[in-house]
C-alpha positions as CSV (number, residue, x, y, z in Angstrom):
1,X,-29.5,-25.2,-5.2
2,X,-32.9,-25.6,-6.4
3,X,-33.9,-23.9,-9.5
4,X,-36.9,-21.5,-8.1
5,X,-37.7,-20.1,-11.7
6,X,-39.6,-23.4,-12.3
7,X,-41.4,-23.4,-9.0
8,X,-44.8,-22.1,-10.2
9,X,-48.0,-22.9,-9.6
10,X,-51.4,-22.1,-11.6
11,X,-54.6,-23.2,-10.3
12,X,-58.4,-22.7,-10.9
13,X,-60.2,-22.5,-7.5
14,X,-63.6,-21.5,-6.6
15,X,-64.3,-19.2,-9.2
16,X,-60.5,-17.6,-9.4
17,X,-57.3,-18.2,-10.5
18,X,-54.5,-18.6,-8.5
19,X,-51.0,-18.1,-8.8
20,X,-48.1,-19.0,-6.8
21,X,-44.5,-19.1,-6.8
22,X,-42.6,-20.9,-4.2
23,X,-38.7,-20.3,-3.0
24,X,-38.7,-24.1,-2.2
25,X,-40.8,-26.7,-3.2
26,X,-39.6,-29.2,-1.0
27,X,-41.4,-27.0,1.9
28,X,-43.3,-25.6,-0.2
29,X,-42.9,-22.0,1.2
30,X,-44.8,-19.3,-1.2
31,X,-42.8,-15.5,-1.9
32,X,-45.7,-15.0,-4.3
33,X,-49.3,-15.4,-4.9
34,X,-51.8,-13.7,-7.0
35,X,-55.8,-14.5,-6.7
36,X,-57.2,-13.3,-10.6
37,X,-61.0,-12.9,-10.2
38,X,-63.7,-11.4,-12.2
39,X,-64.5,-7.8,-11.9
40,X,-67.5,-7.7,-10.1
41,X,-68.2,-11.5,-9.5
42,X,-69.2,-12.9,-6.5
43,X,-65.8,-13.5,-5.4
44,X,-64.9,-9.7,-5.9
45,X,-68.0,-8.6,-4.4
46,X,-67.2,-10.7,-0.8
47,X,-63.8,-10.0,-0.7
48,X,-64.5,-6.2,-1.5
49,X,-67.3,-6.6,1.4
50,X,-64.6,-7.9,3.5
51,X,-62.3,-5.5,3.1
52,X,-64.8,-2.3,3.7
53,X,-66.4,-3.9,6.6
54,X,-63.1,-4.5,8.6
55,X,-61.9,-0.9,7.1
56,X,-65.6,0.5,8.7
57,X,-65.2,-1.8,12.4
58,X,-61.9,-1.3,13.5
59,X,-62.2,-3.3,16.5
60,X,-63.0,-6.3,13.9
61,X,-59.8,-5.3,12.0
62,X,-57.9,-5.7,14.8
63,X,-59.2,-8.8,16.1
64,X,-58.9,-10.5,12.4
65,X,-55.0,-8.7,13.2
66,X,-54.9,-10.9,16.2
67,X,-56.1,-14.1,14.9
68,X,-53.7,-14.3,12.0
69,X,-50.7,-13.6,14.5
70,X,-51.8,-16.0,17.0
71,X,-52.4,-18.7,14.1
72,X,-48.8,-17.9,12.0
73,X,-47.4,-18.8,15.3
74,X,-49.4,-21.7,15.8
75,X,-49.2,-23.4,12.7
76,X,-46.2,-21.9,10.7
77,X,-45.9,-25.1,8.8
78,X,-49.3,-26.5,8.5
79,X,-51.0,-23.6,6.0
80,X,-53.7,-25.7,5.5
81,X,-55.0,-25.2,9.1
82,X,-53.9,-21.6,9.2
83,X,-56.0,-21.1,6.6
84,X,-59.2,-23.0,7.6
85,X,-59.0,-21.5,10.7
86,X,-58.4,-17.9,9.1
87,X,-61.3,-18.9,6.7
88,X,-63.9,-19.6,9.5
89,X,-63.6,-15.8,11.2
90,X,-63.9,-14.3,7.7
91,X,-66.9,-16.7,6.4
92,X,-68.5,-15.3,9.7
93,X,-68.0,-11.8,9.0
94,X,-69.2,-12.5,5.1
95,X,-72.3,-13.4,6.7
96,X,-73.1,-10.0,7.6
97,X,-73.3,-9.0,4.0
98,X,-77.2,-10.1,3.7
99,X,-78.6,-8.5,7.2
């Protein structure tokens, strides 16, 4: 049995902190992550955009809903895709922040 109390990660990443553990790291499947920004930073201030805007356009929420089932069914072992692909609907509704 692998020992999952030394299976975490700590990583500096576009202007956050990341944390992760992981159940296995042979597959490296995550049961834990944490994103540490600054209060206020840009980070904060798109994410927080983000979240208000899908809370404000519900039909948005549900299509961003949508997209990450169809894609966790498409690519439940290539995260890397999931997230590029999750990544190019949210950079598109981060856009919106300057009009």
């Amino acid at each position: 049995m692998e020992d999952v109390t030394r299976s975490k990660y700590r990583a500096k990443v576009d202007g956050k902190v990341v944390l992760a553990k992981f159940s296995s790291l042979q597959t490296l499947t995550k049961t834990h992550y944490y994103h540490v920004v600054e209060h206020g930073g840009d980070w904060w201030e798109a994410h927080t955009f983000f979240r208000d805007y899908l809370n404000e356009h519900l039909e948005v929420a549900r299509q961003y809903e949508t997209l990450k089932k169809d894609l966790a069914l498409s690519y439940a072992n290539d995260e890397l895709t999931y997230t590029n692909k999750k990544k190019t609907f949210v950079d598109e509704v981060l856009s919106y922040r300057n009009k």
